[in-house]
N, C-alpha and C positions, 0 to 999 in steps of 0.2 A: 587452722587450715590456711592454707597458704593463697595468698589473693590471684586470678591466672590475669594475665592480659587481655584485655576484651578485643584486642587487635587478632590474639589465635584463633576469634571466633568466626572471622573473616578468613581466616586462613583456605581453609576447604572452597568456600565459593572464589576467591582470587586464584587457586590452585587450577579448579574447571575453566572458570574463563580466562586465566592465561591457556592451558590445555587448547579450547574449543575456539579460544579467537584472536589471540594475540600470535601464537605460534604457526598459525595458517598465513598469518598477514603478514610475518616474519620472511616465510620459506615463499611467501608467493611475490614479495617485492627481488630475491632471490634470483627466483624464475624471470622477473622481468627483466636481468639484465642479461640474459642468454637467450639464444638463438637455440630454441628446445624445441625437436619434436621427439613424439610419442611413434616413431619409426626408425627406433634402434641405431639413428647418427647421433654421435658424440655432441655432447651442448657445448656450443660456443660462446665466450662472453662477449658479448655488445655496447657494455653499456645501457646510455640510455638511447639508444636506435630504436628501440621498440616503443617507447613514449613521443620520439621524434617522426615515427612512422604514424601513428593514431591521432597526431595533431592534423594528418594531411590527409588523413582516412572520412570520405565523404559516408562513408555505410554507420561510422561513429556517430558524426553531429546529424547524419538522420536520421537514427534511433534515437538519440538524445531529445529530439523534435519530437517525434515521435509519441516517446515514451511521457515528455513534458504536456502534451495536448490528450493524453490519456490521464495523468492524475489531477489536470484541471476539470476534466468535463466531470471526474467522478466526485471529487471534492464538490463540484459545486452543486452534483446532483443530491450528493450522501448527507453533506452536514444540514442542508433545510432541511429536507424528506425528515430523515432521523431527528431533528429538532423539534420539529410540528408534532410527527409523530409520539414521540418523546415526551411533550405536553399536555397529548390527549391521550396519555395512558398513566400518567406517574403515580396519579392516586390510588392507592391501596384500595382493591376490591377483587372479588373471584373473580369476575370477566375480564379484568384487567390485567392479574396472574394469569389468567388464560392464553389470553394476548399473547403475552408476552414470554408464554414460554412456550409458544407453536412458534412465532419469528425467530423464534431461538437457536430452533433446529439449523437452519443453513448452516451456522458458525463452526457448529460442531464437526461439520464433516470436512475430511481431507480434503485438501486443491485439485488432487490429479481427481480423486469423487466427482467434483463440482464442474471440472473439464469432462467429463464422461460425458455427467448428466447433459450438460449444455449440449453436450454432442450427438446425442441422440434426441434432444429436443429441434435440432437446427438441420439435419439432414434432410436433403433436398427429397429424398425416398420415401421416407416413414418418418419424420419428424414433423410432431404438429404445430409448431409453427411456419413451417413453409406451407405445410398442409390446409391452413387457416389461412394465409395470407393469402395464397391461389386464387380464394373464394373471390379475391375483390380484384383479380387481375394483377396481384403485385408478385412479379419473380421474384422469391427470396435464396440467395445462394450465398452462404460465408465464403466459398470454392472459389467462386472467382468475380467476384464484386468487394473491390477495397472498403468500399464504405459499409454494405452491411459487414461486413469481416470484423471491422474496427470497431464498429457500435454496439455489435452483437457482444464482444469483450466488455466494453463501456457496460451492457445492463447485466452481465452477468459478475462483475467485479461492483453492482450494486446492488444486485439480489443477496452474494455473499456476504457483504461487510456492512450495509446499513443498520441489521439489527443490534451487531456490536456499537452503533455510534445509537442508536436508539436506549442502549442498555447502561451507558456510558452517560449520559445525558437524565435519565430518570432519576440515575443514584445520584445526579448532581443538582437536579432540581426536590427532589427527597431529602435534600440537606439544608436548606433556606429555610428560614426562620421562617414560622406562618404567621407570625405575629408583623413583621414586616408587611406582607400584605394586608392584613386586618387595620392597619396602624393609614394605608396607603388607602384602601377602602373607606375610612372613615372622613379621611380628609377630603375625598371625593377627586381622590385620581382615576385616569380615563386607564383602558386598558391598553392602551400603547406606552403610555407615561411607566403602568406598572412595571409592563415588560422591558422597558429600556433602560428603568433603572433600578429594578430591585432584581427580575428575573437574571438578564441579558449578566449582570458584574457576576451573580450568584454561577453563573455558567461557565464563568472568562475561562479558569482554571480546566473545568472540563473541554473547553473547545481547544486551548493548546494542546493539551494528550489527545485528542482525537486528531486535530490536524498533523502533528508528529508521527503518530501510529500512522494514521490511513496514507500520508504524505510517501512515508519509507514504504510501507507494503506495496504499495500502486506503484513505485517507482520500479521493486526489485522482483514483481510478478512474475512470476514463470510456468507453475505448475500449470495451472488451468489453460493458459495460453497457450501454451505446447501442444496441451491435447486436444485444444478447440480448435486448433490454427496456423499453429507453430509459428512460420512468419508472415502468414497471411497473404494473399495475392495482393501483386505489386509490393509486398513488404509493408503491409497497413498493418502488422502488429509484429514490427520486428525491433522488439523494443531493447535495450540496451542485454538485459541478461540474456533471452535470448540470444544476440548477437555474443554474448561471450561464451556461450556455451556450446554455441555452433561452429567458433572458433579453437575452444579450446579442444572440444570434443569429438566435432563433426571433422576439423583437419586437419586435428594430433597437433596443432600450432599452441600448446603451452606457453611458451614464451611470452607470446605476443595476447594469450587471453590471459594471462597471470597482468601483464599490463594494464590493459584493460580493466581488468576485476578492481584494480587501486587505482585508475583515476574513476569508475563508480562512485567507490567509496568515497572517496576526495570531493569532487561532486555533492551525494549525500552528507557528509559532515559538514560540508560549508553552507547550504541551506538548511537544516538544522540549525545549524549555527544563527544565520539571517533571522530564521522564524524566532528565534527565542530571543536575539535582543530587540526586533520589533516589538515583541507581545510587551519582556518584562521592561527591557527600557523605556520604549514608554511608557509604562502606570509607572517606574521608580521618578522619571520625569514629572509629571504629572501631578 
């Protein structure tokens, strides 16, 4: 039998993701160098006018704000919460299975689901948490108060994605030697010492895939936010996709949101980029 190339095994998946990713990013750099609307005038080529317009577009660098001061708060709220948490569940027991697959639930459901539900939980009408808040005198309105608008995003983009960083964190603390700890316990190390140097390296690997994943989804959110908010009074959750989607779709202005959409991208590959030789450059230093 004739030996095959283990390189045709890859074939099919390099097939879909050129298909699904490389070919959108292809036809949409395209687009950026025309003067394209979605109202039947002929596209014009530009150049790079459209990349030279968005350097001097204030609606850009303040979604970029924006959007930067939304996956920091969440970041810094997700990875403790889900780490602590994460701790005090990894041991194998039924209440602990139980736990952990009632927190589960959020994950599973759709974005635009999770913007419903927010949405019917936050209504100024019949939503019980304005309903609740009343009680103590506090006006709660996502409608026209920037700041709950913005926050209210902030805890529903950590009700959705903590259990994933909690589940992500269990199977990484589920992987350390226990002997490690016995070995650390016997010599009579405290429990900060354990955790900082046998727990804390045992996790390194888990917290860069969690900072990676939750870093990109926070950045490029949209579903939920649309339906809770769209772009929030004053613009408190007019975060980048949003704003391209409102350009691309809301004013037939293709051209100019096909620009936009790649320097995003450009954007996210360069911090990716930053986080990864932070984390591994320094242990390869080290």
């Amino acid at each position: 039998m004739r030996a095959v190339n283990p390189w045709l095994l890859f074939l099919p998946a390099f097939i879909v993701v050129g298909f699904n990713s490389f070919l959108p990013i292809v036809y949409a750099a395209y687009l950026s160098t025309q003067r394209f609307y979605l109202t039947g005038i002929e596209a014009k080529f530009i150049g790079y006018d459209n990349f030279t317009a968005l350097m001097f577009d204030e609606t850009v660098w303040r979604s970029l704000l924006t959007g930067a001061a939304f996956v920091v708060t969440c970041l810094v709220i997700e990875i403790p919460l889900g780490l602590v948490m994460a701790l005090m569940m990894f041991k194998e027991s039924k209440l602990n299975r139980v736990i952990r697959t009632l927190i589960s639930y959020p994950i599973l459901m759709p974005p635009i689901t999770v913007g419903a539900v927010w949405l019917l939980l936050t209504r100024p009408d019949i939503g019980p948490i304005p309903n609740f808040l009343n009680q103590f005198g506090i006006v709660y309105d996502i409608g026209s108060n920037p700041f709950h608008a913005f926050f209210t995003v902030v805890a529903m983009d950590v009700w959705y994605w903590t259990p994933f960083v909690i589940l992500v964190f269990v199977a990484a603390r589920a992987s350390i030697s226990p002997e490690q700890y016995e070995s650390a316990m016997v010599d009579g190390a405290s429990s900060w010492h354990i955790f900082r140097y046998i727990t804390f390296p045992g996790l390194r690997y888990a917290l860069v895939v969690v900072l990676l994943i939750r870093m990109i989804d926070s950045l490029k959110i949209f579903d939920q936010v649309w339906i809770l908010t769209s772009e929030g009074p004053y613009k408190a959750t007019n975060f980048m996709s949003i704003y391209i989607v409102k350009t691309a779709i809301g004013q037939l202005n293709v051209g100019y949101g096909a620009a936009l959409s790649l320097f995003f991208l450009f954007i996210i590959i360069i911090l990716t980029f930053v986080m990864l030789k932070l984390v591994f450059g320094r242990r390869s230093s080290s």
